[in-house]
N, C-alpha and C positions, 0 to 999 in steps of 0.2 A: 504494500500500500504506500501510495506517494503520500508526506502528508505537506503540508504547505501553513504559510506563520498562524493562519488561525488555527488547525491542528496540534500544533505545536503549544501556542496559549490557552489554548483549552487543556491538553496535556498537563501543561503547569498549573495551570489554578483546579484542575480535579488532586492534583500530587498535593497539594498546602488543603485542599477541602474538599473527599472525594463525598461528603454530603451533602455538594450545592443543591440545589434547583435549577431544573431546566433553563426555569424561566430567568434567575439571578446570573445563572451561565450566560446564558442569551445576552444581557443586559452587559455583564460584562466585559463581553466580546465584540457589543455592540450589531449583532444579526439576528435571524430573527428565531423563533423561538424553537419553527421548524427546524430551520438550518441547524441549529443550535441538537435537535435531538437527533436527526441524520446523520451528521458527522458522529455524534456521541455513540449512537449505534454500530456506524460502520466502524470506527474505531473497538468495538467490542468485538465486532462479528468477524475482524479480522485479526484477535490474539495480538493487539495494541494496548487496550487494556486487559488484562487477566482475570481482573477482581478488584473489589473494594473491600480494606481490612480498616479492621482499627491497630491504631499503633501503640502498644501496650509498653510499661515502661515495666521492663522483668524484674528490677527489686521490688518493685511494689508486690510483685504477686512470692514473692520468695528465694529468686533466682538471683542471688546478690555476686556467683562469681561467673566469668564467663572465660572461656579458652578454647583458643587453634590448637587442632589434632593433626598435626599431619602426618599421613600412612603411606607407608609403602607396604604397595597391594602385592602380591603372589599373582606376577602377569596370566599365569593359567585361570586362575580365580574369579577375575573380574563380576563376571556374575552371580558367584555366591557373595562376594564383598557388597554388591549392591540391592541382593535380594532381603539382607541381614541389615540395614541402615533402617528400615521402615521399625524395626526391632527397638529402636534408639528413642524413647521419651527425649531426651537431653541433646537431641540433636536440632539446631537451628535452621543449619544451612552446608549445604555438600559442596563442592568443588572437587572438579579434577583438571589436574595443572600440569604443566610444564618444571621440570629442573628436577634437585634433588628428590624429591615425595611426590608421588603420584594422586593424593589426594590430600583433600585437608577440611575436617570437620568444625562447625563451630559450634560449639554445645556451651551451654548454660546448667546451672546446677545451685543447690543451696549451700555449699560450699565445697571449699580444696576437696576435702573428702568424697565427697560425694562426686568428683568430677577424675581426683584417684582411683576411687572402685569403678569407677567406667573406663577406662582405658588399663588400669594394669588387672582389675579381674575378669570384662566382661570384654571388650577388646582382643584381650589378649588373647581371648581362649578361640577367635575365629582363626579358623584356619586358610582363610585368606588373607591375612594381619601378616606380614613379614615383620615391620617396626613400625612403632610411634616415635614422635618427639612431641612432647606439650608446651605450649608454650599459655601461659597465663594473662589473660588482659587487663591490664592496670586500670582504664580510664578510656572511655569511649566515649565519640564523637559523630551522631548522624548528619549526614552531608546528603544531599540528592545531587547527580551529575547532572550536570546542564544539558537538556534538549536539543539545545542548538550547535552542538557541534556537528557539523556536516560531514558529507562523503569527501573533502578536502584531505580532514585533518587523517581521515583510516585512509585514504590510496595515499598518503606518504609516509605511512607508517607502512605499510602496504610496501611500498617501493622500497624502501632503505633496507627490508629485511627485518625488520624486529620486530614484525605483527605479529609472528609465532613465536618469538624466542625468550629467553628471559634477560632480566635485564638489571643489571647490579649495578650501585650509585658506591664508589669508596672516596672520599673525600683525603686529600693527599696535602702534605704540603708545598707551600708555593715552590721552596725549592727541589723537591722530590717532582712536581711536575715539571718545572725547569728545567729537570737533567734529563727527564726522559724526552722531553720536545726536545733537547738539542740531540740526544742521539738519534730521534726518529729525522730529525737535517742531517745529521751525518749520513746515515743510512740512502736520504735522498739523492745528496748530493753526486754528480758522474764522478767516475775514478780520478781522473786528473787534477781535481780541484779540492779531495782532502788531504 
């Protein structure tokens, strides 16, 4: 589905309050109330929107720690690894990724404990589980990605090669990056002239 800026703005103001009204939609958007429920439909009917949730804030209900699981799956596996997830009260959210771990859980719990016995008793014991590592979440921050990043920003992400791959940030010092730009000029430079 193409979607075009009033799609987009509708997008965003359903993301901040997916219990407007049509008609306050409409109004918002400035069109009309019709248009306003056509788009909002076709945007349904075409897996644009998924669903309308409430966003629940997990200490409130008991789930005061939260931690990345990342697994490395037993490649034979795959399918009993992912038949065994729906198993998981404590699971939030799945990924399967690129680099070191083949996957990586985010699960919530009522505490360390409780997020121990999921990964070194109940984890452990799947036989598509080769390893964990846990990592623990200190302090969490919801963000929503911007709509409007276009098809620009992925076909150059796209071209350069790093749309699949992974990608590591290590901050250097100036002069540790200094020495190595001057040996990557040595390196360029033709034979006669180092």
């Amino acid at each position: 589905m193409d979607l075009d800026e009033t799609h987009v703005r509708m997008l965003e103001i359903l993301r901040d309050n997916g219990r407007i009204s049509i008609a306050t939609l409409s109004e918002e958007l400035g069109i009309s109330r019709s248009n306003a429920y056509t788009r909002y439909e076709s945007l349904v009917r075409n897996g644009v929107i998924r669903g309308v949730h409430a966003d629940i804030d997990p200490t409130a209900v008991g789930l005061n720690v939260a931690a990345m699981v990342f697994v490395t799956v037993r490649q034979s596996q795959w399918s009993d690894f992912r038949s065994r997830l729906s198993t998981l009260d404590e699971l939030e959210s799945f990924t399967v990724m690129t680099g070191e771990h083949d996957a990586m859980l985010l699960v919530r719990g009522s505490g360390v404990a409780a997020i121990h016995d999921l990964v070194a008793t109940r984890l452990a014991q799947w036989p598509s589980v080769k390893a964990t590592v846990t990592v623990f979440i200190m302090d969490e921050m919801a963000s929503n990605v911007s709509l409007r990043m276009g098809a620009s920003t992925s076909d150059t992400l796209q071209q350069s090669g790093e749309r699949y791959g992974m990608t590591r940030f290590v901050r250097t010092s100036d002069e540790r990056a200094k020495s190595a730009e001057n040996a990557q000029n040595a390196r360029r430079a033709p034979r006669g002239t180092r």
